[in-house]
Structure formats: structure tokens, C-alpha cells
TORPA-105964 format. One record per atom (N, C-alpha, C, O): residue number from 1; residue in three letters; y, x, z. Coordinates in Angstrom, 2 decimals. Example, Ala and Ser with C-alpha at 12.3 -4.5 7.8 and 13.67 -1.06 7.14 Angstrom:
TORPA-105964
<bagu><pos>1</pos><code>ALA</code><north>-5.69</north><east>13.19</east><up>7.80</up></bagu>
<bagu><pos>1</pos><code>ALA</code><north>-4.50</north><east>12.30</east><up>7.80</up></bagu>
<bagu><pos>1</pos><code>ALA</code><north>-3.30</north><east>13.20</east><up>7.80</up></bagu>
<bagu><pos>1</pos><code>ALA</code><north>-3.32</north><east>14.24</east><up>8.46</up></bagu>
<bagu><pos>2</pos><code>SER</code><north>-2.25</north><east>12.85</east><up>7.08</up></bagu>
<bagu><pos>2</pos><code>SER</code><north>-1.06</north><east>13.67</east><up>7.14</up></bagu>
<bagu><pos>2</pos><code>SER</code><north>0.03</north><east>12.90</east><up>7.87</up></bagu>
<bagu><pos>2</pos><code>SER</code><north>1.14</north><east>13.41</east><up>8.04</up></bagu>
end
This chain:
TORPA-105964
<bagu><pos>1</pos><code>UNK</code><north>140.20</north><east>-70.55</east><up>63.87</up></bagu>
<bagu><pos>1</pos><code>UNK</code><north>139.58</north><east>-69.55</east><up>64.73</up></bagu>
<bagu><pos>1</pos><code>UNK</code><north>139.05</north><east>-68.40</east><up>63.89</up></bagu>
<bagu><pos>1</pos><code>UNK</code><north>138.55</north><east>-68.58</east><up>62.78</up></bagu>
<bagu><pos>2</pos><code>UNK</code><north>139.19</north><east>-67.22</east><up>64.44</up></bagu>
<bagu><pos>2</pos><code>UNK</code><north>138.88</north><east>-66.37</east><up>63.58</up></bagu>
<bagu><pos>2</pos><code>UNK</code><north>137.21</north><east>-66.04</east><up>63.93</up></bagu>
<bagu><pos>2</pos><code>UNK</code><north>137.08</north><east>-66.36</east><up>65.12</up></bagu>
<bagu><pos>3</pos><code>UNK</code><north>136.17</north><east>-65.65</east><up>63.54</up></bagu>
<bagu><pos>3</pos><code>UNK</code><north>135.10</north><east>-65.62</east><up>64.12</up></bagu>
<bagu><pos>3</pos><code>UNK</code><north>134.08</north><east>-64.21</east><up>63.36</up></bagu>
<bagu><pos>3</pos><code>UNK</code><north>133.22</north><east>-64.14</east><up>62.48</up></bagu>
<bagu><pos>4</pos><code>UNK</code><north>134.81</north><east>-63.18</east><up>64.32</up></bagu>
<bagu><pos>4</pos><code>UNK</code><north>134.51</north><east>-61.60</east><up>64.42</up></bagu>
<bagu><pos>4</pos><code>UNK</code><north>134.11</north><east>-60.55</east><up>65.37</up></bagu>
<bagu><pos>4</pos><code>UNK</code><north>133.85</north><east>-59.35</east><up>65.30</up></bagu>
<bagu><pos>5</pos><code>UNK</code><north>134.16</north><east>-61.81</east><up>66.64</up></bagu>
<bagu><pos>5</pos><code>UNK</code><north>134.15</north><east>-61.13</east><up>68.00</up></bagu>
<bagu><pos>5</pos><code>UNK</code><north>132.75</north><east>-61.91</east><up>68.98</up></bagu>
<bagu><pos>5</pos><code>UNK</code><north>133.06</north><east>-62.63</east><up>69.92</up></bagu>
<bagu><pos>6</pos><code>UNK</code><north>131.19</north><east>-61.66</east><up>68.63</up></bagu>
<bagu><pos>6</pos><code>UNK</code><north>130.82</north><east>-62.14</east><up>69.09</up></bagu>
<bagu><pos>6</pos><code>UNK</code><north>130.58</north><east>-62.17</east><up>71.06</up></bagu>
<bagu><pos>6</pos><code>UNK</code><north>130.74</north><east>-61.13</east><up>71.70</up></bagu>
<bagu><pos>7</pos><code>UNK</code><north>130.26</north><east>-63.28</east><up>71.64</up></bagu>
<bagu><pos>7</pos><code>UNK</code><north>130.17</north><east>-63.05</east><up>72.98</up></bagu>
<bagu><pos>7</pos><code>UNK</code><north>128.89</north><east>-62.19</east><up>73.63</up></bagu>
<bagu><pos>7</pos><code>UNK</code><north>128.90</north><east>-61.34</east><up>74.52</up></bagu>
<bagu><pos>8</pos><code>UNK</code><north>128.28</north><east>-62.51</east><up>73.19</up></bagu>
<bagu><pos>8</pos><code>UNK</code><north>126.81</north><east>-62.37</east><up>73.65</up></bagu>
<bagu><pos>8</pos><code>UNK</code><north>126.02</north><east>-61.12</east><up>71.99</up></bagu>
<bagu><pos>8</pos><code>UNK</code><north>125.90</north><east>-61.54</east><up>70.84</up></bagu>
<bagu><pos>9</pos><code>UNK</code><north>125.79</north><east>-60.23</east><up>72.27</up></bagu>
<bagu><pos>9</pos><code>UNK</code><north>124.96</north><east>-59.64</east><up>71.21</up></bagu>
<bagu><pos>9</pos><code>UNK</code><north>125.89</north><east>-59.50</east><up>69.87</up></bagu>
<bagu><pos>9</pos><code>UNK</code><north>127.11</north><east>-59.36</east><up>69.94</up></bagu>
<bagu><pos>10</pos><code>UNK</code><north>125.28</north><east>-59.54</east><up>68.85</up></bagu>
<bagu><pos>10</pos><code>UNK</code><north>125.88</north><east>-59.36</east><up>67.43</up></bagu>
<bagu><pos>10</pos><code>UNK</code><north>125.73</north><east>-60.55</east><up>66.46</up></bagu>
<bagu><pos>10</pos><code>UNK</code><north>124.63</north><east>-61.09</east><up>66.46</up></bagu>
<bagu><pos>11</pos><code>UNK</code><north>126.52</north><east>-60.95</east><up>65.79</up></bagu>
<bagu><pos>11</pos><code>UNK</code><north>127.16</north><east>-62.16</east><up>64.69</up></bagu>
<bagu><pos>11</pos><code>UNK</code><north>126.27</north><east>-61.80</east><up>63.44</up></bagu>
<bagu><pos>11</pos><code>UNK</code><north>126.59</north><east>-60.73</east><up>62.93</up></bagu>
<bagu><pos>12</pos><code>UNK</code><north>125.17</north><east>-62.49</east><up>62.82</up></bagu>
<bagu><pos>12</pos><code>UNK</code><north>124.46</north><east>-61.88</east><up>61.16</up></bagu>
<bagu><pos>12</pos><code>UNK</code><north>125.39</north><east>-62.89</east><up>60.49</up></bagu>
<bagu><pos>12</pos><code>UNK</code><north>126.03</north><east>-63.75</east><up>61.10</up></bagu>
<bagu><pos>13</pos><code>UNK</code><north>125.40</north><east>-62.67</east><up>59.15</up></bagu>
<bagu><pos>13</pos><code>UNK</code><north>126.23</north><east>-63.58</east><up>58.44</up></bagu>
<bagu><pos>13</pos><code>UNK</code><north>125.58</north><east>-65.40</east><up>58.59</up></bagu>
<bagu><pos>13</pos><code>UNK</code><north>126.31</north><east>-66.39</east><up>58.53</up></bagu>
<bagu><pos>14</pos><code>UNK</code><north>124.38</north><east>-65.43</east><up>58.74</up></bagu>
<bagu><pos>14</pos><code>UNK</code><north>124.07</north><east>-66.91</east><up>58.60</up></bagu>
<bagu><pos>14</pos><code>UNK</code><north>124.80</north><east>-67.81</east><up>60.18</up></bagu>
<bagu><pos>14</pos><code>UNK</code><north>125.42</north><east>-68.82</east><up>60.50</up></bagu>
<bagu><pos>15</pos><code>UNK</code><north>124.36</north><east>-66.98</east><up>60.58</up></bagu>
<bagu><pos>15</pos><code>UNK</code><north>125.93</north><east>-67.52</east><up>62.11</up></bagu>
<bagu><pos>15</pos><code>UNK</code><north>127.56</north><east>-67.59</east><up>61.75</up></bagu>
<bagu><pos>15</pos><code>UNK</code><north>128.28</north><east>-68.54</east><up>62.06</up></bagu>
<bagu><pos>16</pos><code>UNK</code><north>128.08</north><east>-66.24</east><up>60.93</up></bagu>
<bagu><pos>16</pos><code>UNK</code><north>129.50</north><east>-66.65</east><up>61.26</up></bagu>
<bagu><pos>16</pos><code>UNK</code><north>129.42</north><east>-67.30</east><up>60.13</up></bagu>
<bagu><pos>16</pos><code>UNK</code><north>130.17</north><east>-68.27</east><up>60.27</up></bagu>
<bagu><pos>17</pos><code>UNK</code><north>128.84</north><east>-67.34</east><up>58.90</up></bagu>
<bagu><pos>17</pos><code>UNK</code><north>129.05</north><east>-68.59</east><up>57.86</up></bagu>
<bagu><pos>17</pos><code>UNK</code><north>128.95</north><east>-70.73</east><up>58.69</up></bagu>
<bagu><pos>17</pos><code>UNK</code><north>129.50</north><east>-71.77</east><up>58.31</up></bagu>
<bagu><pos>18</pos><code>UNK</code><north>127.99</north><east>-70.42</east><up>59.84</up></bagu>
<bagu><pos>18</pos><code>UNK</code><north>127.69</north><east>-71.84</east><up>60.17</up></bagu>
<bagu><pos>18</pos><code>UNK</code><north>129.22</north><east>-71.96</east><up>60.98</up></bagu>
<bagu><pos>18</pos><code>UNK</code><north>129.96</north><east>-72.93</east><up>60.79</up></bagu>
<bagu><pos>19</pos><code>UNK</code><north>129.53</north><east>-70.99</east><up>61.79</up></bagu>
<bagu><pos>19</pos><code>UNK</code><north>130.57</north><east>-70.90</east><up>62.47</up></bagu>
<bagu><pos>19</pos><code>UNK</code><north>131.86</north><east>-71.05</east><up>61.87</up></bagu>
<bagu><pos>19</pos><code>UNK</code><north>132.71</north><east>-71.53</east><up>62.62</up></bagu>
<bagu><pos>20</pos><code>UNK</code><north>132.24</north><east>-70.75</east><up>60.68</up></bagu>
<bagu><pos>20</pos><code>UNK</code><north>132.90</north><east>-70.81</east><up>59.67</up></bagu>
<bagu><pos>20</pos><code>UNK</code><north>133.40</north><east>-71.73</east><up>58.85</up></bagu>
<bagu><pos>20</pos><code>UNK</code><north>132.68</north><east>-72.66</east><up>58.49</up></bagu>
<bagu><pos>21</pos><code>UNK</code><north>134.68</north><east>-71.63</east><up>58.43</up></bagu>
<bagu><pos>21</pos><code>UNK</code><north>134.81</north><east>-73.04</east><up>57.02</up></bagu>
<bagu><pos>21</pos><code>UNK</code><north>135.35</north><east>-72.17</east><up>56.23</up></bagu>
<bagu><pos>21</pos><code>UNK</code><north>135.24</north><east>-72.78</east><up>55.17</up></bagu>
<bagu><pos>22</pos><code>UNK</code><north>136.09</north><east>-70.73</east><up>55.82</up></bagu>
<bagu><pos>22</pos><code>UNK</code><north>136.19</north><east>-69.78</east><up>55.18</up></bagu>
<bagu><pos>22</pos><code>UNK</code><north>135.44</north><east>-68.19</east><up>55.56</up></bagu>
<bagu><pos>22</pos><code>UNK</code><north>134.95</north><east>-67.88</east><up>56.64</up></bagu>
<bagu><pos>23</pos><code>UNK</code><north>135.50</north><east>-67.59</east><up>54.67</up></bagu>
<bagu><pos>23</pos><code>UNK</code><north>135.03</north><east>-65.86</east><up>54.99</up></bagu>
<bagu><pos>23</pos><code>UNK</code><north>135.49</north><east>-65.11</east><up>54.08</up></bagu>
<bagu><pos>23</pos><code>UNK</code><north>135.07</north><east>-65.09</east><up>52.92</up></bagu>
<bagu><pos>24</pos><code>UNK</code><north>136.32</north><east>-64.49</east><up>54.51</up></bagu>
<bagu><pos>24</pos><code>UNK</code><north>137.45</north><east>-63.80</east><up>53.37</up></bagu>
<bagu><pos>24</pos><code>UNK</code><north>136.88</north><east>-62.56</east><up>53.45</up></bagu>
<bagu><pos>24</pos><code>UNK</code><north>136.34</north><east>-62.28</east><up>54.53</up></bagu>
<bagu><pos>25</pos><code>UNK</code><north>136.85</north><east>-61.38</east><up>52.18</up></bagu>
<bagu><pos>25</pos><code>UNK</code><north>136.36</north><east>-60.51</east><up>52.31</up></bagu>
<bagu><pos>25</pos><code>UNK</code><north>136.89</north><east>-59.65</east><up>51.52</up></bagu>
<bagu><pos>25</pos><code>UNK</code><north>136.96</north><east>-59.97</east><up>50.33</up></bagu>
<bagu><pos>26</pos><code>UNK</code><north>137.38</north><east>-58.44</east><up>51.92</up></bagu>
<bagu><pos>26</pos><code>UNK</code><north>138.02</north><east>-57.22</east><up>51.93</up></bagu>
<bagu><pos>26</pos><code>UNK</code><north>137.64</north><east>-56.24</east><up>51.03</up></bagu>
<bagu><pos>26</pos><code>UNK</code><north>136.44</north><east>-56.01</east><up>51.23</up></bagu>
<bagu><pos>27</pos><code>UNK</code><north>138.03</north><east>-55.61</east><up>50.21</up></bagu>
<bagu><pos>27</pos><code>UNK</code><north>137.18</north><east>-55.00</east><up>48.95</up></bagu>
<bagu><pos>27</pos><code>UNK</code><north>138.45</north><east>-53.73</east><up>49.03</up></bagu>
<bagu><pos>27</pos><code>UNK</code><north>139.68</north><east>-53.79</east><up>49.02</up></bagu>
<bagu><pos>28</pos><code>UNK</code><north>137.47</north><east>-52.61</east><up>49.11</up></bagu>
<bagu><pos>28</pos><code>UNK</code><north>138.88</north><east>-51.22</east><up>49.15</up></bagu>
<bagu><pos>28</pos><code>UNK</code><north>138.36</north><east>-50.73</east><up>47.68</up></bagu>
<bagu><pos>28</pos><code>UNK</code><north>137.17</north><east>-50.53</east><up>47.44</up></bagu>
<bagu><pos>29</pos><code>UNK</code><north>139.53</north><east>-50.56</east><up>46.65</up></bagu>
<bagu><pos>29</pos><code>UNK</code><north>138.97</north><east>-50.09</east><up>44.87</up></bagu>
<bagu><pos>29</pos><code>UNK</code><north>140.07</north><east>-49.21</east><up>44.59</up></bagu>
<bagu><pos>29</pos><code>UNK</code><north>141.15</north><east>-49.40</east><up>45.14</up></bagu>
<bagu><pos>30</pos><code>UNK</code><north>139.93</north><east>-48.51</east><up>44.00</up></bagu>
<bagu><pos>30</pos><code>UNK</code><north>140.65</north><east>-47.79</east><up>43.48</up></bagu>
<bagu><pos>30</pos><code>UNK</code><north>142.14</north><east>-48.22</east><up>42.16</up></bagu>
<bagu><pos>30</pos><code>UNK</code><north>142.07</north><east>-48.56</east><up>40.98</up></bagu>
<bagu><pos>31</pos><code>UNK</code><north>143.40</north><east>-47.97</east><up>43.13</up></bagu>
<bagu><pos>31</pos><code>UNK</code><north>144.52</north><east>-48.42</east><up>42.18</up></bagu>
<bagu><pos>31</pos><code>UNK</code><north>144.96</north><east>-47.91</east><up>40.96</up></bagu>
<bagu><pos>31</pos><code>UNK</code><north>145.65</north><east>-48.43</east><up>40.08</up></bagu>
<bagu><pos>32</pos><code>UNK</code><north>144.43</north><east>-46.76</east><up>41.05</up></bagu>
<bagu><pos>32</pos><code>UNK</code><north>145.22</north><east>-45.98</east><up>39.39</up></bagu>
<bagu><pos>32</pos><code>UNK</code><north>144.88</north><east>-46.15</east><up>38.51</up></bagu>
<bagu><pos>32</pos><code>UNK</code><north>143.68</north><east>-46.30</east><up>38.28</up></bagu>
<bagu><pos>33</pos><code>UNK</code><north>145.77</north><east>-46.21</east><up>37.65</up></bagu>
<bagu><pos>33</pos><code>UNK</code><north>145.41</north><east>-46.68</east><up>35.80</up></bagu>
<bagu><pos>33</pos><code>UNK</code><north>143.96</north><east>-46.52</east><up>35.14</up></bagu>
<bagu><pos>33</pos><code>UNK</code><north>143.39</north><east>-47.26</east><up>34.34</up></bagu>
<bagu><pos>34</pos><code>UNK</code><north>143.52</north><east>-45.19</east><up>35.78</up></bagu>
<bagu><pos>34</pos><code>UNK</code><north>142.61</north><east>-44.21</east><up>35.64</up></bagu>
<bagu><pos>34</pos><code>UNK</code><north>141.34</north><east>-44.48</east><up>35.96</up></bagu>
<bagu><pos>34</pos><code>UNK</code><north>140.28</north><east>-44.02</east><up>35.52</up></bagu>
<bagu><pos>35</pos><code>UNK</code><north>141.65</north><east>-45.57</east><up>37.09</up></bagu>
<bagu><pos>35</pos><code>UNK</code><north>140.04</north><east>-45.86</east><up>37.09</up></bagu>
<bagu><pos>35</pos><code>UNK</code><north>139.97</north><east>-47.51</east><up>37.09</up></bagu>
<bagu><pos>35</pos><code>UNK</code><north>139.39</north><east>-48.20</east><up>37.93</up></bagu>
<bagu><pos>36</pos><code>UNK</code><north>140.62</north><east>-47.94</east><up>36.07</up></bagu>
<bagu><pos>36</pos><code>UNK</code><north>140.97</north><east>-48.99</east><up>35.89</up></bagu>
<bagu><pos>36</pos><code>UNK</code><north>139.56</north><east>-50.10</east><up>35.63</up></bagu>
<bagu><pos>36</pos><code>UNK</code><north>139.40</north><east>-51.21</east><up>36.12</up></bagu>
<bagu><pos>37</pos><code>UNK</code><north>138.65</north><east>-49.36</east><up>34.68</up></bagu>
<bagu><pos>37</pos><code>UNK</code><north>137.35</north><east>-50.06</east><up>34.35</up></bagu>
<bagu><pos>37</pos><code>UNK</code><north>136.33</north><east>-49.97</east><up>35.67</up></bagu>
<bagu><pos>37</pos><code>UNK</code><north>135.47</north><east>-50.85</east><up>35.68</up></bagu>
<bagu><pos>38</pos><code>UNK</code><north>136.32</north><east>-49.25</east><up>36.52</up></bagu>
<bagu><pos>38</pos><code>UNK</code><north>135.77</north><east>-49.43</east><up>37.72</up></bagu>
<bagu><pos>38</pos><code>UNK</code><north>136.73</north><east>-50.31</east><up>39.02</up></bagu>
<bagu><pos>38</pos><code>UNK</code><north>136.32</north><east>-50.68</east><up>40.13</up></bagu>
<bagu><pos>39</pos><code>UNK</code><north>137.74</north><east>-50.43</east><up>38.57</up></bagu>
<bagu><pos>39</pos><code>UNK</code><north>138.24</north><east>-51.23</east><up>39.75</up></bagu>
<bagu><pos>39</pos><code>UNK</code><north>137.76</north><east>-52.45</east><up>39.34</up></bagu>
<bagu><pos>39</pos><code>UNK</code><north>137.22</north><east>-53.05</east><up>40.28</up></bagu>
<bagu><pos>40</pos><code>UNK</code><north>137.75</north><east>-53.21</east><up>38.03</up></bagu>
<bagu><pos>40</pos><code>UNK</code><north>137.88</north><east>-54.49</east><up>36.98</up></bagu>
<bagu><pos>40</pos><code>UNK</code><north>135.89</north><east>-54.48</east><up>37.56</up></bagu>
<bagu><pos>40</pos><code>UNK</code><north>135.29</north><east>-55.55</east><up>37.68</up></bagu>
<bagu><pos>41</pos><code>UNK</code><north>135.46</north><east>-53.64</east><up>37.72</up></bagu>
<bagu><pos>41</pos><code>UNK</code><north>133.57</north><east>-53.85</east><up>37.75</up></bagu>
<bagu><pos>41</pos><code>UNK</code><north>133.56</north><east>-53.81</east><up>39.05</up></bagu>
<bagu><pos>41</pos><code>UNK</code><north>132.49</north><east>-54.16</east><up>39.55</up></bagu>
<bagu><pos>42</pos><code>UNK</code><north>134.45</north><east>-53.48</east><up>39.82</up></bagu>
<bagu><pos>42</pos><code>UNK</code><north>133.82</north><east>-53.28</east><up>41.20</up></bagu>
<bagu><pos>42</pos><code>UNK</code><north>134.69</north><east>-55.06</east><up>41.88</up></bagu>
<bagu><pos>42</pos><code>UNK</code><north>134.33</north><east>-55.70</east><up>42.87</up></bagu>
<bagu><pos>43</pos><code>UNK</code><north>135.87</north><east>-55.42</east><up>40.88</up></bagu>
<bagu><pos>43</pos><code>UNK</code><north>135.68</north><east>-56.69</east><up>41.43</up></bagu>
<bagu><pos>43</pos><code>UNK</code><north>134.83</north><east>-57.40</east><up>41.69</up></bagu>
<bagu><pos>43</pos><code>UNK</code><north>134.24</north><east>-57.78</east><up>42.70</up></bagu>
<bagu><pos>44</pos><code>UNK</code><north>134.80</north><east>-57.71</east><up>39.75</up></bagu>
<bagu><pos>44</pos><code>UNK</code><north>133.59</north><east>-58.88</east><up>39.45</up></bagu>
<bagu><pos>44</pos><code>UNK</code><north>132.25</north><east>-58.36</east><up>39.87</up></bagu>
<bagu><pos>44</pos><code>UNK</code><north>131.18</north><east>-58.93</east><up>39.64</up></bagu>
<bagu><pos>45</pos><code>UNK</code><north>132.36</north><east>-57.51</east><up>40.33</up></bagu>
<bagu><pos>45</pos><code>UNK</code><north>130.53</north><east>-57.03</east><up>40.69</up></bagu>
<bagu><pos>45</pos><code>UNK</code><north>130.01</north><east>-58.17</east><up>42.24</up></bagu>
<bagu><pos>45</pos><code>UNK</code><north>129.00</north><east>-58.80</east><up>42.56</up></bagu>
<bagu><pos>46</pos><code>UNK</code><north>131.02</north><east>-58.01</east><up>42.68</up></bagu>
<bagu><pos>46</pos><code>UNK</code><north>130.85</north><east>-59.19</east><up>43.82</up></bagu>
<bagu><pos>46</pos><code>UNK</code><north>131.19</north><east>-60.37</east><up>44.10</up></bagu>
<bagu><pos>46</pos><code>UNK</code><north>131.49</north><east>-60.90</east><up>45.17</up></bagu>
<bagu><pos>47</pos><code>UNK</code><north>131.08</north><east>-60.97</east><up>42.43</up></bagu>
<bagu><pos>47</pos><code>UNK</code><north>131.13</north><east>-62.34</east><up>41.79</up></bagu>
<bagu><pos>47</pos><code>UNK</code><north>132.42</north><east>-63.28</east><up>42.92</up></bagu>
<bagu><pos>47</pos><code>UNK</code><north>132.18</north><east>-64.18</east><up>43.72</up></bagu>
<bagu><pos>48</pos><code>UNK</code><north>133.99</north><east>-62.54</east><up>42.52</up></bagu>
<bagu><pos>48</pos><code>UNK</code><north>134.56</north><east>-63.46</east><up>43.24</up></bagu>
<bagu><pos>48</pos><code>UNK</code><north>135.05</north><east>-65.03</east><up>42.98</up></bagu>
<bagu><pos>48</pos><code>UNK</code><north>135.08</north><east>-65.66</east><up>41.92</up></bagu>
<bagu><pos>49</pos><code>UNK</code><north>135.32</north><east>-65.32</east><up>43.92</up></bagu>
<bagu><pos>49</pos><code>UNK</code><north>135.59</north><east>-67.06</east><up>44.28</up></bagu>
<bagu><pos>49</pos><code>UNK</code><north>136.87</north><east>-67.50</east><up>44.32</up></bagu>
<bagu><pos>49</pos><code>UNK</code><north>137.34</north><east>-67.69</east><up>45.44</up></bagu>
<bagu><pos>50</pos><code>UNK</code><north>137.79</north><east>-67.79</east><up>43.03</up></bagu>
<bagu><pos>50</pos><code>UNK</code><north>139.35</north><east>-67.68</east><up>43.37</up></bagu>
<bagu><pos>50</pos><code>UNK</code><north>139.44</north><east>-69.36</east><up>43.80</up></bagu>
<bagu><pos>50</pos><code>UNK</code><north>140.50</north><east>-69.84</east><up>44.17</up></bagu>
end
């Protein structure tokens, strides 16, 4: 189930996490060579979970 669409009011994260058995999350960074050391910090900045 995907769980993004609440019925009643608005979803805070401690709901769709209980609601949840994954939460995948979307990160928009910059692709070019050029900003290569900010794409590499703006990963790990949000300590990912492989």
C-alpha cells in the first residue's frame, strides 16, 4: 500500500512511518561533473540507508 493520501486531515511522519514498513525518499541534486562535491554532500548529508 502506498501511504500518501490521507483520508481525514493530514499524514505527520510519525503516522505514515507506523503506517508503513518502507519510506523511500526522493532527493533532486545536481548531475554535472561540476558540482560533483555537492551532489556526493548533499547525499550523505541525509545519512542514507542502502
Amino acid at each position: 500500500n502506498v501511504v500518501n493520501k490521507p483520508e481525514h486531515g493530514s499524514l505527520d511522519w510519525v503516522k505514515i512511518c507506523e503506517k508503513s514498513s518502507k519510506v523511500i525518499t526522493f532527493i533532486d541534486l545536481a548531475g554535472h561533473e561540476r558540482y560533483l562535491k555537492t551532489t556526493v554532500f548533499g547525499m550523505t548529508g541525509h545519512a542514507p540507508d542502502f
